[in-house]
DSSP file (Angstrom, degrees, kcal/mol; ACC not computed):
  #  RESIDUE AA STRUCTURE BP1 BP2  ACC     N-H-->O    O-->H-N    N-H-->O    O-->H-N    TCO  KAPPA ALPHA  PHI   PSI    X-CA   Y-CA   Z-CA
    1    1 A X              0   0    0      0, 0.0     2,-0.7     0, 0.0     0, 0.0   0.000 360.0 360.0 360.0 135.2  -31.4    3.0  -13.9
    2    2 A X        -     0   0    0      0, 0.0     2,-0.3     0, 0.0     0, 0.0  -0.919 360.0-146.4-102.9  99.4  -28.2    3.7  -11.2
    3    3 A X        -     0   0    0     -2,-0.7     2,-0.3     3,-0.0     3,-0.0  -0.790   8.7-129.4 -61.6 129.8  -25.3    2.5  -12.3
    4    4 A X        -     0   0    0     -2,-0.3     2,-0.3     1,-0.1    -1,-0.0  -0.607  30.0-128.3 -83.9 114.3  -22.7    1.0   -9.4
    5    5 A X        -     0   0    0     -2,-0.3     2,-1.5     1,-0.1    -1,-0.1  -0.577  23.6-123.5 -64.5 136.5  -19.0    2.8  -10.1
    6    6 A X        -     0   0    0     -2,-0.3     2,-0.3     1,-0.1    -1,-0.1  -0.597  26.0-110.6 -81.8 100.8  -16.9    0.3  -10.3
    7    7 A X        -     0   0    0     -2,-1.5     2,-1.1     1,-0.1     3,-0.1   0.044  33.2-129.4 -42.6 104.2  -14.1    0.9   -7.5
    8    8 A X     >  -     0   0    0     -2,-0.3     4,-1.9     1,-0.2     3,-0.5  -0.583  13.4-158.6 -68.9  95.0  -10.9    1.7   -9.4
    9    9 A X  H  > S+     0   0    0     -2,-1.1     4,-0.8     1,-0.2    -1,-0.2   0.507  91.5  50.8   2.6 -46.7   -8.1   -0.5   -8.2
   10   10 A X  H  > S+     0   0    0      2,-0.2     4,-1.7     3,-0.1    -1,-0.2   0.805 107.8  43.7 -83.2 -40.2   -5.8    1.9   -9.5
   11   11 A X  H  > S+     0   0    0     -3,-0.5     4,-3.6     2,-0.2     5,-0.3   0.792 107.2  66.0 -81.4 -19.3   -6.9    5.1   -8.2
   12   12 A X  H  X S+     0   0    0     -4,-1.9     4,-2.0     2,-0.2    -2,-0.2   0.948 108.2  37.8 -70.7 -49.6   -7.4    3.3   -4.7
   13   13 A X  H  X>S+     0   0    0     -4,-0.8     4,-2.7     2,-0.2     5,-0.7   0.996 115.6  55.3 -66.7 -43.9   -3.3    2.7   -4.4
   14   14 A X  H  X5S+     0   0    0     -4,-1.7     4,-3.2     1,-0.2    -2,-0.2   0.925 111.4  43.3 -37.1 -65.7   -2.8    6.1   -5.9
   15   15 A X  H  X>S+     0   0    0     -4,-3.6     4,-1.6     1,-0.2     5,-0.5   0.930 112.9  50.3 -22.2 -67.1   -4.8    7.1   -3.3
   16   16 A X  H  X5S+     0   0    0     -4,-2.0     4,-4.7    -5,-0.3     5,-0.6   0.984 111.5  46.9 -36.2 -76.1   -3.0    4.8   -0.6
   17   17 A X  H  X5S+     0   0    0     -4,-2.7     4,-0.9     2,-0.2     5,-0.2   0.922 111.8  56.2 -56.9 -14.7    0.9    6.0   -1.5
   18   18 A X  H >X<S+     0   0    0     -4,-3.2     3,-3.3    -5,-0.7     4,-1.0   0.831 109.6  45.4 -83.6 -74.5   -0.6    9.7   -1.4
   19   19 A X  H 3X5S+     0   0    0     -4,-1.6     4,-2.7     1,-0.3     5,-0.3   0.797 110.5  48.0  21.7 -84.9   -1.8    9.1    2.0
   20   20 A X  H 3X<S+     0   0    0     -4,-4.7     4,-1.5    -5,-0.5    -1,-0.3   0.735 104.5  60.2 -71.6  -9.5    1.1    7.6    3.3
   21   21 A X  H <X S+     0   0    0     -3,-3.3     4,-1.4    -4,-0.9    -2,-0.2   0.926 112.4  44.6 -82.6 -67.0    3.3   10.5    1.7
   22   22 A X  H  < S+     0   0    0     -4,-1.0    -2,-0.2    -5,-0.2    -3,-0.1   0.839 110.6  51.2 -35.2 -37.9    1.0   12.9    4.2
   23   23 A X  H >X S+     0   0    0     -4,-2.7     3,-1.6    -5,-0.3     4,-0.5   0.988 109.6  57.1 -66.1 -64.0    1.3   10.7    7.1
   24   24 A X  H 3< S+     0   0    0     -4,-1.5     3,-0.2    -5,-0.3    -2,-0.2   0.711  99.7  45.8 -38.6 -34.0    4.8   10.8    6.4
   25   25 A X  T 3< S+     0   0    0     -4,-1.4    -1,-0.3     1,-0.2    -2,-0.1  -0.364 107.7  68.2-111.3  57.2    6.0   14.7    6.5
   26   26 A X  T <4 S+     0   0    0     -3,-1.6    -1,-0.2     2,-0.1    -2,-0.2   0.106  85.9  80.4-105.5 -10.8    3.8   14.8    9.7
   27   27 A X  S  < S-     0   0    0     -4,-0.5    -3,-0.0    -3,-0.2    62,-0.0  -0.231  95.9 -84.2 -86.1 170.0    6.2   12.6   11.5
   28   28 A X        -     0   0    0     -2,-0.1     2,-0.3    -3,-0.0    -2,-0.1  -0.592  37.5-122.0 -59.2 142.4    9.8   14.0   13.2
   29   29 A X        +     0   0    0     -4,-0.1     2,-0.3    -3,-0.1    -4,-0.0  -0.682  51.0 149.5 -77.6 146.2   12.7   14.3   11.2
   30   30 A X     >  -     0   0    0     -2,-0.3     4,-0.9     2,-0.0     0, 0.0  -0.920  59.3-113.8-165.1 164.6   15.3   12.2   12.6
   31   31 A X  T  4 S+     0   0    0     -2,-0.3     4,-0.1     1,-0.2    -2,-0.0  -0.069 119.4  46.5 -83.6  23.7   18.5   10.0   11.6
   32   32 A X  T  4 S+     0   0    0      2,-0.0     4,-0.3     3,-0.0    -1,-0.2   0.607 105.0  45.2 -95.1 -30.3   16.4    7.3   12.8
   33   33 A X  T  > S+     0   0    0      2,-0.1     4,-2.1     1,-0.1    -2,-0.1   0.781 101.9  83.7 -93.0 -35.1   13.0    7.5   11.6
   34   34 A X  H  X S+     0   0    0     -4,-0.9     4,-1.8     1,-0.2    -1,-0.1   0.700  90.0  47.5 -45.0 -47.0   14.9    8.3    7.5
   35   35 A X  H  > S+     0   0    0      2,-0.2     4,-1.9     3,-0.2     5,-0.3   0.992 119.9  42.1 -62.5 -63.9   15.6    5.0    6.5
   36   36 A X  H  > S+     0   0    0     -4,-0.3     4,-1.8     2,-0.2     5,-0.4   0.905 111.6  52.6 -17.1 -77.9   11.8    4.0    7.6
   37   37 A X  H >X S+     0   0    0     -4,-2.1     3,-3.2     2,-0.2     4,-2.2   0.949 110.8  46.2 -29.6 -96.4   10.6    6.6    6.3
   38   38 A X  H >X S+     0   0    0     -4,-1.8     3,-2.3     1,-0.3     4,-1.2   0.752 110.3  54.0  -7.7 -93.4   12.3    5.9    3.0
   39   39 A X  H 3< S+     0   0    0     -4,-1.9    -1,-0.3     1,-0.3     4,-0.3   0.432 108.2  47.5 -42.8 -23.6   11.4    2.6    3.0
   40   40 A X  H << S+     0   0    0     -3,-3.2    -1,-0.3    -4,-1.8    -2,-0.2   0.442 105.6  53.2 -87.3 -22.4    7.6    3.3    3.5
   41   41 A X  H <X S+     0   0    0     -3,-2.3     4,-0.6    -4,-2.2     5,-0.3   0.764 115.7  48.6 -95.3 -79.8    7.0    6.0    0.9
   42   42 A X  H >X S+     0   0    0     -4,-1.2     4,-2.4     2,-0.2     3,-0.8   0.775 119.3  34.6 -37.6 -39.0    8.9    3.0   -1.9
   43   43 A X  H 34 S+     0   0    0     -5,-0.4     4,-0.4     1,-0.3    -1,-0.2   0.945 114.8  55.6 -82.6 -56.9    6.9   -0.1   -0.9
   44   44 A X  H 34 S+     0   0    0     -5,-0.2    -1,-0.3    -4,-0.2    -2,-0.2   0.496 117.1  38.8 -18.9 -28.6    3.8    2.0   -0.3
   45   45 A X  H XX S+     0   0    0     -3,-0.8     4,-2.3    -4,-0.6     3,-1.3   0.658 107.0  67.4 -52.1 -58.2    4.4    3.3   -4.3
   46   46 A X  T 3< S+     0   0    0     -4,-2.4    27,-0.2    -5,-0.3    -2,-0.1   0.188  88.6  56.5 -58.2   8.0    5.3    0.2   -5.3
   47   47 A X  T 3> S+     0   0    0     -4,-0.4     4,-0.9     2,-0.2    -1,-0.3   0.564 116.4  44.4-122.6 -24.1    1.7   -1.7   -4.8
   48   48 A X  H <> S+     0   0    0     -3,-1.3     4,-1.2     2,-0.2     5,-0.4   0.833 113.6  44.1-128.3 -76.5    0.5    0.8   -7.1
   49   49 A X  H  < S+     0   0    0     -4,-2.3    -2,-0.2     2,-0.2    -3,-0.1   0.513 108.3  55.3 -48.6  -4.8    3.0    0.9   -9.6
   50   50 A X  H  > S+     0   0    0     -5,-0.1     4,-1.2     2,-0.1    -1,-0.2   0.660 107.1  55.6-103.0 -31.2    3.3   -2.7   -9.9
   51   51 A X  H  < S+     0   0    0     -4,-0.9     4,-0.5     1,-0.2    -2,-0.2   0.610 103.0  55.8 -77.8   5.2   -0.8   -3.0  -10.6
   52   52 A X  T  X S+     0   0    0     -4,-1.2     4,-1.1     2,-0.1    -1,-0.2   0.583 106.7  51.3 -85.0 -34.7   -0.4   -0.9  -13.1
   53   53 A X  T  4 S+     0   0    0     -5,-0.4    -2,-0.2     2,-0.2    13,-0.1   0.766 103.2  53.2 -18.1 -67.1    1.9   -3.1  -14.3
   54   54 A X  T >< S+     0   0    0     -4,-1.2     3,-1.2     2,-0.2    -2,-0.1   0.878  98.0  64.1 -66.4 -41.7    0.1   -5.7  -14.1
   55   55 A X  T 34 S+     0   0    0     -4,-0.5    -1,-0.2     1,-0.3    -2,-0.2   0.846 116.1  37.9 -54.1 -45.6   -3.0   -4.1  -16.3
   56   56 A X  T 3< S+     0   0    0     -4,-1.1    -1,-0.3     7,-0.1    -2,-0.2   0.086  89.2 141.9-107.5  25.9   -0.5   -4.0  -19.1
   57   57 A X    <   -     0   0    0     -3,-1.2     3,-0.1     1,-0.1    -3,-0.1   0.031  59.4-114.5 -70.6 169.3    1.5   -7.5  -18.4
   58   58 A X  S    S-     0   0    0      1,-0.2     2,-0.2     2,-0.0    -1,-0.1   0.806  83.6 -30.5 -58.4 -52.8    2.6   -9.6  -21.5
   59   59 A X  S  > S-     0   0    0      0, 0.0     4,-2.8     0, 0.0    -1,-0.2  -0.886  86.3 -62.1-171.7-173.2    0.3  -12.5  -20.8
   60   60 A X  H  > S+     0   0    0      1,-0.2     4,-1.7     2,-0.2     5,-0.2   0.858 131.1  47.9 -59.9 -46.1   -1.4  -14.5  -17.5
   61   61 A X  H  > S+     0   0    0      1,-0.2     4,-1.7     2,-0.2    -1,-0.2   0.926 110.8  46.3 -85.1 -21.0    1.5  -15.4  -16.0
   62   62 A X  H  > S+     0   0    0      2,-0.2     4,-2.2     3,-0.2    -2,-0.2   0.874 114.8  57.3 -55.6 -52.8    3.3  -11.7  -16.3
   63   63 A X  H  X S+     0   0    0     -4,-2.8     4,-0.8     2,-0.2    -2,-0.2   0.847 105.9  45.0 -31.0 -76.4   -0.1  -10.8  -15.0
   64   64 A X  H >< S+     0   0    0     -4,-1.7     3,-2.4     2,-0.2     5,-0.3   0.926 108.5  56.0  -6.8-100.7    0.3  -13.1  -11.9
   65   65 A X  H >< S+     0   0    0     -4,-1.7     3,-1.9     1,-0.3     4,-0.4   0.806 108.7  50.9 -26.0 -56.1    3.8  -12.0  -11.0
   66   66 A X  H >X S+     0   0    0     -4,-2.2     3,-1.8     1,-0.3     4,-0.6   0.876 109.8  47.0 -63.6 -35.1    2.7   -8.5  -10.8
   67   67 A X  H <X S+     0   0    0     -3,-2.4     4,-0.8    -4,-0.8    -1,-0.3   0.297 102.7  58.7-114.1  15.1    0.3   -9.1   -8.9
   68   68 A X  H <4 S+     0   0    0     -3,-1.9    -1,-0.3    -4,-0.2    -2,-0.2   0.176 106.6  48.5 -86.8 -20.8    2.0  -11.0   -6.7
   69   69 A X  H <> S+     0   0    0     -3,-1.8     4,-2.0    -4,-0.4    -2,-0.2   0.582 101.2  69.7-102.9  -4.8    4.6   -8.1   -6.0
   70   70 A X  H  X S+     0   0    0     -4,-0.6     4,-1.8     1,-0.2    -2,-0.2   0.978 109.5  34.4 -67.5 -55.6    1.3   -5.8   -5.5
   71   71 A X  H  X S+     0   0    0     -4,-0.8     4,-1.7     1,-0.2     5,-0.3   0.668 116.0  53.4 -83.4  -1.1    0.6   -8.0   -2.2
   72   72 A X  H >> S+     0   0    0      2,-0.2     4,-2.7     3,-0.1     3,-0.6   0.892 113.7  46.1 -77.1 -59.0    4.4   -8.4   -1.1
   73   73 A X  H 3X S+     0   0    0     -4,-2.0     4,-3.3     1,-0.2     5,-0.3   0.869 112.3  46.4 -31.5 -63.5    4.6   -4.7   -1.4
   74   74 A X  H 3X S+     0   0    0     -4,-1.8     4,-2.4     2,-0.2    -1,-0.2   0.919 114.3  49.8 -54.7 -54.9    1.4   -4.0    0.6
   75   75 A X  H XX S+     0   0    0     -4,-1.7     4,-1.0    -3,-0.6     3,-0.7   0.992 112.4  56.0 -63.3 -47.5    2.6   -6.8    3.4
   76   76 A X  H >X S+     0   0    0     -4,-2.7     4,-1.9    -5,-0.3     3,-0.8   0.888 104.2  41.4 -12.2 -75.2    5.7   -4.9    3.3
   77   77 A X  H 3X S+     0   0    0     -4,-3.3     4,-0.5    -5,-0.2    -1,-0.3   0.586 106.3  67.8 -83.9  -7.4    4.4   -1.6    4.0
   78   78 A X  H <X S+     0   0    0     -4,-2.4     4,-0.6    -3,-0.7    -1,-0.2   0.615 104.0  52.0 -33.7 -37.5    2.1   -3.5    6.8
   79   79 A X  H <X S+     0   0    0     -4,-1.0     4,-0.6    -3,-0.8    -2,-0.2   0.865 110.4  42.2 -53.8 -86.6    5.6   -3.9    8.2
   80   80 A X  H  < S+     0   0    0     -4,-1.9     4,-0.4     1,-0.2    -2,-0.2   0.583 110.4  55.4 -47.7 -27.7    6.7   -0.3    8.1
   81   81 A X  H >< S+     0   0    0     -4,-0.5     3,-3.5     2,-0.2     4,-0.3   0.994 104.4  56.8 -80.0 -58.4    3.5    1.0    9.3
   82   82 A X  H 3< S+     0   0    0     -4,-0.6    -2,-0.2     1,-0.5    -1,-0.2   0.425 100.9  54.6 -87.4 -21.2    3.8   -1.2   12.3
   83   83 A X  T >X S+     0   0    0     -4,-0.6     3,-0.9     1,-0.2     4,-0.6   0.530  96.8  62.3 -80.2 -19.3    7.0    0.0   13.4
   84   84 A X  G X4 S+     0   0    0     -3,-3.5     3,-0.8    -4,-0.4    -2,-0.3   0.678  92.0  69.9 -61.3  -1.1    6.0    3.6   13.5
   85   85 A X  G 34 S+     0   0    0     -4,-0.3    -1,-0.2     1,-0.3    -2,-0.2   0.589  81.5  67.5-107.5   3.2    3.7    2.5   15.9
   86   86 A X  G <4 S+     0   0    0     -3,-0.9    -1,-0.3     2,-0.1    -2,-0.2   0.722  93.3  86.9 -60.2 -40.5    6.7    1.9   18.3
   87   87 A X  S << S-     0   0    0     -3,-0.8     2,-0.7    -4,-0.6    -3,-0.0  -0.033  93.8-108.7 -58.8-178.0    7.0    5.9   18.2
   88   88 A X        +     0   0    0      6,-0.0    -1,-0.1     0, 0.0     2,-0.1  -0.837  50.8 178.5-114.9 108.5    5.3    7.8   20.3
   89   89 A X        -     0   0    0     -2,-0.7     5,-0.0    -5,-0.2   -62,-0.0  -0.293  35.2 -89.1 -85.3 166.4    2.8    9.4   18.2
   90   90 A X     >  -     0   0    0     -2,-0.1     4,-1.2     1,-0.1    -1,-0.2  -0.022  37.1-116.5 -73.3 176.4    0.1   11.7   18.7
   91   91 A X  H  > S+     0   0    0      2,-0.2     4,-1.3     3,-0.1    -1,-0.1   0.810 125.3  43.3 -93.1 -19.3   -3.2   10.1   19.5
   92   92 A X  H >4 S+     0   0    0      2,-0.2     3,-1.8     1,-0.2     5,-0.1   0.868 116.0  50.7 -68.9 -94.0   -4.4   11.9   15.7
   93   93 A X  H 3> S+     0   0    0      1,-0.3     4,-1.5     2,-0.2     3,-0.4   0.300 111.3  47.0 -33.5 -46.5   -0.8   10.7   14.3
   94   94 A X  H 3X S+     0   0    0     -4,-1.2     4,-2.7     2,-0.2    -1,-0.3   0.874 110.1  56.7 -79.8 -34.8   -1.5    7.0   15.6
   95   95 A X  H << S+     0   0    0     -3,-1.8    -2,-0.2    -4,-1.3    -1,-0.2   0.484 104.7  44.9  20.6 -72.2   -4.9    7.1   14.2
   96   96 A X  H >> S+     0   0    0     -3,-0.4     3,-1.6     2,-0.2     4,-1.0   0.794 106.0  63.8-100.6 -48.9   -4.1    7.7   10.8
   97   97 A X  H 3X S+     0   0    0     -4,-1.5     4,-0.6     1,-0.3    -2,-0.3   0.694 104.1  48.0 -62.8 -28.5   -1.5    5.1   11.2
   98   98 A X  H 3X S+     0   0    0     -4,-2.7     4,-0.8     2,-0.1    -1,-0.3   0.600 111.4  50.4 -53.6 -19.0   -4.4    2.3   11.8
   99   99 A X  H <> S+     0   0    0     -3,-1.6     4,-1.2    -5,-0.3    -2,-0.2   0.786 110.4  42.3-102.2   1.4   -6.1    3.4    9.2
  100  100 A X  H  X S+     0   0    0     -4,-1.0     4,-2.4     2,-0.2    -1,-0.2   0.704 118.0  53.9 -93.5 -13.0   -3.0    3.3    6.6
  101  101 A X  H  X S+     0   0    0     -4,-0.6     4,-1.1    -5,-0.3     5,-0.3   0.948 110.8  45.2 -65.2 -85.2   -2.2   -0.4    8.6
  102  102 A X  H  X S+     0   0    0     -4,-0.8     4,-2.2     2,-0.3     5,-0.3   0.757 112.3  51.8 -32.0 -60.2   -5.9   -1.5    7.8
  103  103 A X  H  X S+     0   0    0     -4,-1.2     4,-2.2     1,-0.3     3,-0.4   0.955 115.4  43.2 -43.4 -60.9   -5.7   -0.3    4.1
  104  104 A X  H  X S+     0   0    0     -4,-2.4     4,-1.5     1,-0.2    -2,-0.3   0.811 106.1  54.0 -43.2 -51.4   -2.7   -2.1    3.7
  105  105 A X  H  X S+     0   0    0     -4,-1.1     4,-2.1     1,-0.2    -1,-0.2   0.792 115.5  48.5 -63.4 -53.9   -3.7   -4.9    5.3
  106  106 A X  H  X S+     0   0    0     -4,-2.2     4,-4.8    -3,-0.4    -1,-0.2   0.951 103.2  52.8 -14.6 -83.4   -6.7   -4.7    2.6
  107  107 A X  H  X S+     0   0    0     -4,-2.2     4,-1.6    -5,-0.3    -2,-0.2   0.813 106.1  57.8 -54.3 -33.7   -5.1   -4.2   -0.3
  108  108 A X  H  X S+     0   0    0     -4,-1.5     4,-1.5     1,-0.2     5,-0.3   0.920 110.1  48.6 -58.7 -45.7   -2.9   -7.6    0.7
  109  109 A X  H  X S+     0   0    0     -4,-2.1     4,-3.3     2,-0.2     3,-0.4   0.921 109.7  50.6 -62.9 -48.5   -6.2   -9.3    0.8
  110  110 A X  H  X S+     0   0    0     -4,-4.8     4,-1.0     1,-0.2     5,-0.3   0.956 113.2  42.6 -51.1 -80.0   -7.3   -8.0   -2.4
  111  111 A X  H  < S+     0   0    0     -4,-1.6    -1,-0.2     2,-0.3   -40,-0.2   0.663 111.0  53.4 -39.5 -28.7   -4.4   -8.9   -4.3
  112  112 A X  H >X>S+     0   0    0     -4,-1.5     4,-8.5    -3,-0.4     3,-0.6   0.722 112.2  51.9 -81.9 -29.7   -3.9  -12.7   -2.7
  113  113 A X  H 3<5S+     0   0    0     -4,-3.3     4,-0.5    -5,-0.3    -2,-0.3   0.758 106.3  47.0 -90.3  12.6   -7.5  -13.1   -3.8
  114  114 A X  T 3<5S+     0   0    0     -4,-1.0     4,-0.3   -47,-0.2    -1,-0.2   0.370 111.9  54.3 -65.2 -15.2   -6.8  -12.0   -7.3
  115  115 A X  T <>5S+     0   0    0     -3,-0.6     4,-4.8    -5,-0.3    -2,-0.2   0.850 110.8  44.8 -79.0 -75.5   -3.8  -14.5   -6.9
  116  116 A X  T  <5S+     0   0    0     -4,-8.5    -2,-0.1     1,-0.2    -3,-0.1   0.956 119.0  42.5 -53.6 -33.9   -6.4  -17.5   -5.9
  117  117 A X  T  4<S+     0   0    0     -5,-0.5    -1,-0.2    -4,-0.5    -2,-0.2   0.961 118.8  41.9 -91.7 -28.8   -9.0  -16.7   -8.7
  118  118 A X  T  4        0   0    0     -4,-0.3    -1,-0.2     1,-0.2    -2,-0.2   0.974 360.0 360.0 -64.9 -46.1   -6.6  -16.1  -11.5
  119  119 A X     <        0   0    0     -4,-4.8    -1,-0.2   -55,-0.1    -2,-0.2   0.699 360.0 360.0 -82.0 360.0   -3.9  -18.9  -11.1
């Protein structure tokens, strides 16, 4: 009998913010891109760290809340991504930045439809 791994939620954002930390020290350094930058590594972290969170909430509705800040984070860093794509990046450099958009974009979806079926 083949057992299906069950896709780990948890190791998939690890996954995600490590990602987006690579993506990151590929770009230019600039006084312009830092705050972005910055701002992209935290919400990116923050979808990952708040479902872990979540795992360990209080009750349903602690549960909820977390998992509610998973998918603000994740539209967040939907956000961020989407302004790098105002740079002009490499055609590899834009690339990787569809495919960290599309994760995100993902991950939002997971996390509102953990939203509908829970509450």
């Amino acid at each position: 009998m083949i057992e299906k791994k069950k896709y780990d939620l948890e190791e998939r954002t690890f996954k995600f913010a490590k990602n987006v930390r690579k993506f990151v020290q590929q770009l230019p350094h600039s006084i312009l891109l830092r705050d972005d930058i910055s701002q992209l590594i935290r919400s990116s972290g923050s979808i990952g760290a708040n479902y872990i969170e979540a795992n360990e909430s209080l009750g349903k509705k602690d549960f909820v809340i977390r998992i509610k800040i998973c998918r603000k984070e994740a539209k967040e860093t939907v956000y961020w991504l989407k302004l790098f794509a105002e740079q002009k990046l490499s055609q590899s450099m834009e690339g990787e930045r569809i495919l960290l958009e599309n994760e995100a974009i993902q991950l939002m979806h997971i996390f509102g439809a953990i939203v509908s079926k829970v509450s």
